[in-house]
TORKOL-4160 file (C-alpha; in steps of 0.2 Angstrom, whole numbers, padded with zeros to 4 digits, m for minus):
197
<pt num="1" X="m0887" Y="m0349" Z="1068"/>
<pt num="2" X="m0874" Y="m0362" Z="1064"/>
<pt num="3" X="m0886" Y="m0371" Z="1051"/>
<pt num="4" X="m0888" Y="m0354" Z="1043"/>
<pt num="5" X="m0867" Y="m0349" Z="1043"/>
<pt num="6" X="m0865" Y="m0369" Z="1036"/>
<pt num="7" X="m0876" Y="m0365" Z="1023"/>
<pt num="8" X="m0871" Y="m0349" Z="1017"/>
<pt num="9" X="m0852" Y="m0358" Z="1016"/>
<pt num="10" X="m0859" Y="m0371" Z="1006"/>
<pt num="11" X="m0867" Y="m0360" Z="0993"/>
<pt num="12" X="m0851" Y="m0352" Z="0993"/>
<pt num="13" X="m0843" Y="m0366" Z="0990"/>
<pt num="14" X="m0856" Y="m0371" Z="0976"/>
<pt num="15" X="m0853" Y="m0353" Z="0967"/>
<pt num="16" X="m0836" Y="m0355" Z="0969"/>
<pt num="17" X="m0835" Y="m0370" Z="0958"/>
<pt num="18" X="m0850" Y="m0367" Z="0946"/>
<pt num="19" X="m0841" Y="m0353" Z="0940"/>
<pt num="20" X="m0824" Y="m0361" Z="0938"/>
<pt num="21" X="m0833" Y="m0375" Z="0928"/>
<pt num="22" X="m0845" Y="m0364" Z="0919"/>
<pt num="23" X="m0836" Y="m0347" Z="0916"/>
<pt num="24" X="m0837" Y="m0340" Z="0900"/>
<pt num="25" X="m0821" Y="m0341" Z="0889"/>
<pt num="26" X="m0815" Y="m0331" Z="0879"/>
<pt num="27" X="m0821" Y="m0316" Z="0890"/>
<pt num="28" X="m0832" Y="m0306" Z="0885"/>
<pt num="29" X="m0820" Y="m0288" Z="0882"/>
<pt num="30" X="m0816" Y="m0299" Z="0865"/>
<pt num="31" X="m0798" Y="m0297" Z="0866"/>
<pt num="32" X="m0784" Y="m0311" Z="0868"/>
<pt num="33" X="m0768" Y="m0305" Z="0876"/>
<pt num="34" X="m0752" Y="m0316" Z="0870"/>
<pt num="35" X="m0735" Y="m0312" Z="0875"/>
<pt num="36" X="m0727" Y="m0308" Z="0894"/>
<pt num="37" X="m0736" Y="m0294" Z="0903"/>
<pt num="38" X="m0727" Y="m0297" Z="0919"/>
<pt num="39" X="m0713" Y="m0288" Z="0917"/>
<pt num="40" X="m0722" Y="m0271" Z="0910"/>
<pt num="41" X="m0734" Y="m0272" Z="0924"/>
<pt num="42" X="m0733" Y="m0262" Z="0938"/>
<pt num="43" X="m0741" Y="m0267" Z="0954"/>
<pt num="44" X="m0739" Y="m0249" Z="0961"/>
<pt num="45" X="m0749" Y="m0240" Z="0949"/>
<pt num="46" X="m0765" Y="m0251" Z="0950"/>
<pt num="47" X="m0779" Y="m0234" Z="0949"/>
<pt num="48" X="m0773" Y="m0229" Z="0933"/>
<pt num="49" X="m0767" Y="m0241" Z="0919"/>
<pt num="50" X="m0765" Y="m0243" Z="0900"/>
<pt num="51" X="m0768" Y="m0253" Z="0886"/>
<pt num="52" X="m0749" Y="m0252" Z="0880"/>
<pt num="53" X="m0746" Y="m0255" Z="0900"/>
<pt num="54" X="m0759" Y="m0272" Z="0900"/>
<pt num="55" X="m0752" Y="m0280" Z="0882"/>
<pt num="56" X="m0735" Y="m0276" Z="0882"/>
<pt num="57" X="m0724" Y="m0285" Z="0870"/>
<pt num="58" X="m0739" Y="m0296" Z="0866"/>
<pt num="59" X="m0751" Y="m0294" Z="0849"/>
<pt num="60" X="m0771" Y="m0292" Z="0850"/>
<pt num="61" X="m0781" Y="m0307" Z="0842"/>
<pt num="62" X="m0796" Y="m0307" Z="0836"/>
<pt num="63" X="m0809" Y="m0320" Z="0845"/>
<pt num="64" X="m0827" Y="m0320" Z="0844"/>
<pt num="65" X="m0836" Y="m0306" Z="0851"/>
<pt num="66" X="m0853" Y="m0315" Z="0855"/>
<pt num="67" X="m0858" Y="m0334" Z="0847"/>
<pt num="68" X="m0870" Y="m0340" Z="0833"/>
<pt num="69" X="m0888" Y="m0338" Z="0834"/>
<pt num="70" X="m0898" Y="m0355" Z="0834"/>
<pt num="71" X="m0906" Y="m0346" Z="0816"/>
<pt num="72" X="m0887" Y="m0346" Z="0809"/>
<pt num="73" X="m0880" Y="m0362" Z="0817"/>
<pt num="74" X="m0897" Y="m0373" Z="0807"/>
<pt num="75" X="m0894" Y="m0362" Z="0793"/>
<pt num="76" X="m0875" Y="m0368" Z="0792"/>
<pt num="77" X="m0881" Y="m0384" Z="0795"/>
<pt num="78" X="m0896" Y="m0387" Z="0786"/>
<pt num="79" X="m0893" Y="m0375" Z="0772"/>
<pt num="80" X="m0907" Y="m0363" Z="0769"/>
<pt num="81" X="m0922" Y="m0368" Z="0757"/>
<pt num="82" X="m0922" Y="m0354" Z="0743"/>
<pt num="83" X="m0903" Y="m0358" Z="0741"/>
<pt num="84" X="m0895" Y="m0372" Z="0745"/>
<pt num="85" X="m0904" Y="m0386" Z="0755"/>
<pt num="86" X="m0893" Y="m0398" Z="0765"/>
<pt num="87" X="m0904" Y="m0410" Z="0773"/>
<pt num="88" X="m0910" Y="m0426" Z="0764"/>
<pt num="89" X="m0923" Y="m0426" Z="0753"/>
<pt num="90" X="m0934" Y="m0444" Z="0748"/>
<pt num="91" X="m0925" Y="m0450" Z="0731"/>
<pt num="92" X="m0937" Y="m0452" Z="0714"/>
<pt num="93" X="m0928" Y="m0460" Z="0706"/>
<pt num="94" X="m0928" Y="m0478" Z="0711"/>
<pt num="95" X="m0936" Y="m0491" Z="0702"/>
<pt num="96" X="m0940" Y="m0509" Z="0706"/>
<pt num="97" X="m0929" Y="m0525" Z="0696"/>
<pt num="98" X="m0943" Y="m0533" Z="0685"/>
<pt num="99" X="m0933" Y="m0550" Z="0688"/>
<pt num="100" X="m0929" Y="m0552" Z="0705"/>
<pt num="101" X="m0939" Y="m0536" Z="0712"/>
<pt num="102" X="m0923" Y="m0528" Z="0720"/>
<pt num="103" X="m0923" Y="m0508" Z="0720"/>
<pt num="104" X="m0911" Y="m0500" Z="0708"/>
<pt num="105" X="m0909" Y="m0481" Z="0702"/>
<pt num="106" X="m0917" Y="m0475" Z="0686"/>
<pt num="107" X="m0902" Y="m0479" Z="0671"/>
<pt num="108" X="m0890" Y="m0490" Z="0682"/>
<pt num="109" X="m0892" Y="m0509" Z="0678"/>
<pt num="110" X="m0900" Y="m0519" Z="0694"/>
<pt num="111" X="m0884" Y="m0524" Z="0705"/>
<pt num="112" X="m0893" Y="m0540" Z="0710"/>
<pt num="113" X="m0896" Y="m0545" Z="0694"/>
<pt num="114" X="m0879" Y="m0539" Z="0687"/>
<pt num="115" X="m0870" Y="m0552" Z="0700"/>
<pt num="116" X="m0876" Y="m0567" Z="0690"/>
<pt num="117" X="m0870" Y="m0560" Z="0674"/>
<pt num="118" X="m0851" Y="m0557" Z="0683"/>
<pt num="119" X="m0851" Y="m0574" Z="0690"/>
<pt num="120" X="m0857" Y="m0583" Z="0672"/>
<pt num="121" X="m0842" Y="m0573" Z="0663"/>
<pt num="122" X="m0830" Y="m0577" Z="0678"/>
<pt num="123" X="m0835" Y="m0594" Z="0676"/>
<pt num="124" X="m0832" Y="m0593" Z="0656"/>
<pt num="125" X="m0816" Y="m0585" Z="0660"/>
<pt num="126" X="m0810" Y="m0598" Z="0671"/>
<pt num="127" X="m0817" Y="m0613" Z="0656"/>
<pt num="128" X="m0805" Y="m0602" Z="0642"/>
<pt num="129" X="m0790" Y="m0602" Z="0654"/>
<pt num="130" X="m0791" Y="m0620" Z="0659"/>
<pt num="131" X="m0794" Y="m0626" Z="0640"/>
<pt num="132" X="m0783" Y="m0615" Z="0631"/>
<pt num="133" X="m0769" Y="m0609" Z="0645"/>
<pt num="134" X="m0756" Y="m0598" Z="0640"/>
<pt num="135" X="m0756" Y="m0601" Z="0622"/>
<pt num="136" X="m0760" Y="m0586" Z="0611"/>
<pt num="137" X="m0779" Y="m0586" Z="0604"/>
<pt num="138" X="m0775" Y="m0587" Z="0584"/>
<pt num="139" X="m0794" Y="m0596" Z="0582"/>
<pt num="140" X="m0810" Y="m0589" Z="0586"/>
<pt num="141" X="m0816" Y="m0595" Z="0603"/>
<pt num="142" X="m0835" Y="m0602" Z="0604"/>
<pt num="143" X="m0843" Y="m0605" Z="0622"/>
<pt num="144" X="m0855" Y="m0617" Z="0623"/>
<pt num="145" X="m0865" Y="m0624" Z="0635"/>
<pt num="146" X="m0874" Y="m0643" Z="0637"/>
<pt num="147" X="m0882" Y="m0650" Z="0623"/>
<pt num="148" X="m0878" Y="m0633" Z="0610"/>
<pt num="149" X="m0867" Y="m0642" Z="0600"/>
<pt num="150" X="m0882" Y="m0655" Z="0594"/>
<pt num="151" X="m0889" Y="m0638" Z="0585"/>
<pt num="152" X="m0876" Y="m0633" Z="0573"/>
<pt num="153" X="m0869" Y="m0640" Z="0559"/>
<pt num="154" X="m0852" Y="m0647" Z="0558"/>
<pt num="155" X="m0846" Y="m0633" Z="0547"/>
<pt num="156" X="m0849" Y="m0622" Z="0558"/>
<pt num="157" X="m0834" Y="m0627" Z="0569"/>
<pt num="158" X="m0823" Y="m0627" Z="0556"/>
<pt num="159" X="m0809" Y="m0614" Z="0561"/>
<pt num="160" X="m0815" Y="m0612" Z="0577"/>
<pt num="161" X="m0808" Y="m0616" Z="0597"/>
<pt num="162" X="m0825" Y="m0623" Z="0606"/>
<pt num="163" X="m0825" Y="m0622" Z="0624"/>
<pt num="164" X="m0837" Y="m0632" Z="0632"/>
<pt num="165" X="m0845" Y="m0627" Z="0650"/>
<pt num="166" X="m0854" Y="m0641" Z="0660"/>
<pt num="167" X="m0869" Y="m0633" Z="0665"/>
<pt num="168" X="m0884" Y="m0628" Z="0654"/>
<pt num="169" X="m0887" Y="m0612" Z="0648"/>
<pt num="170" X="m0892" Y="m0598" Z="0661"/>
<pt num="171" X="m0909" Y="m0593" Z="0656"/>
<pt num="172" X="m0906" Y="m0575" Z="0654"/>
<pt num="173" X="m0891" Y="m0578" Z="0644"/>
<pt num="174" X="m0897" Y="m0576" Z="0625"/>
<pt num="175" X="m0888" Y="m0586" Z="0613"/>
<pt num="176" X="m0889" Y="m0570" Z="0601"/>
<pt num="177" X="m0877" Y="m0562" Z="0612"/>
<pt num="178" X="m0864" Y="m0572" Z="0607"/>
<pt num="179" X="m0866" Y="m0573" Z="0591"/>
<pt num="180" X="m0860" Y="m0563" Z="0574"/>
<pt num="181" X="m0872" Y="m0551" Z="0565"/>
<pt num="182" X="m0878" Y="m0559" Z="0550"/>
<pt num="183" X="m0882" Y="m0542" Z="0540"/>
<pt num="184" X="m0867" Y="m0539" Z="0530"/>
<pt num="185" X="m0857" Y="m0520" Z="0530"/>
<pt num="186" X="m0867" Y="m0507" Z="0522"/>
<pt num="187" X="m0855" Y="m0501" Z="0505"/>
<pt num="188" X="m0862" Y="m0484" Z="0504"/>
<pt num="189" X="m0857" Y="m0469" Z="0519"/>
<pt num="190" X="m0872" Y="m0460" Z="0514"/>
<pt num="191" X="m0888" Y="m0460" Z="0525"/>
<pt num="192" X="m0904" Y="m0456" Z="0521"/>
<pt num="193" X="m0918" Y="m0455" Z="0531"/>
<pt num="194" X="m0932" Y="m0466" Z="0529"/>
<pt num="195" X="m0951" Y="m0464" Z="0531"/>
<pt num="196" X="m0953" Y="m0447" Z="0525"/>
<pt num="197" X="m0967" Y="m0455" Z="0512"/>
């Protein structure tokens, strides 16, 4: 007999707070009372009562009536597939770097490969600043790297600022690049397509 009263007090007990812990809130009437409803309420009259009596000076608010469905919350989330899809998707358009065989996107140079070409100008950069300092370039200024100047005749310096780098040349770094078009202006602004024959 005891056994049984001390456990019916501990389940008790155990419903007691289960439901202060896992109540439902906001209730499930759907309405939110703000405001003081003490001094409108009379404890006298507790058979019959009214919604002006209950409320008072306070304002209904809207809340929630019942939550999500698990179909609407993924929907939210994941978006739905014949309109808008939110969850990632593999990427097509990558491509792998011929030169060093780093992944890049389709149209966007290869990162990798672009470092080496910001460290060369940085380092070209630095060669100008430290040869020619802070007087105004008037001359045109030619890089060249070990052994370049053997090439070219002396005429070709003429005119000219030379700034020397102590390195060779980088093998992807054309000697092209730095250099003038030889094909002179065209005179004429018409154009006229070619290969029609």
């Amino acid at each position: 007999m005891v056994l049984r009263l001390l456990d019916l007090g501990l389940r008790k007990v155990e419903n007691a707070i289960f439901t202060l812990i896992f109540r439902r809130f906001p209730p499930s009437e759907g309405y939110c009372v703000v405001g003081d409803i003490t001094s409108t309420h009379n404890p006298e009259r507790s058979n019959s009562w009214s919604l002006k009596e209950l409320i008072g000076d306070g304002w209904l608010w809207a809340v929630p009536k019942s939550r999500r469905s698990i179909e609407k919350r993924l929907k939210r989330k994941y978006g739905s597939p014949d309109y808008n899809l939110k969850i990632l998707l593999p990427k097509n358009t990558l491509r792998t770097c011929n030169t060093c065989g780093d992944d890049h996107e389709v149209g966007v140079l290869c990162p990798t490969c672009y470092k080496k070409v910001i460290e060369e100008t940085k380092a070209m950069q630095d060669k100008i600043q430290e040869e020619l300092k802070l007087e105004p370039v008037e001359k045109e200024v030619v890089v060249l790297y070990d052994g370049e100047k053997d090439y070219k005749p002396s005429e070709f310096f003429e005119g000219k600022r030379i700034i020397e780098m102590k390195k060779p040349r980088p093998n992807w770094f054309s000697k092209n690049l730095t250099e003038k078009t030889t094909q002179q202006p065209a005179t004429t602004s018409d154009v006229k397509p070619s290969g029609l024959g």
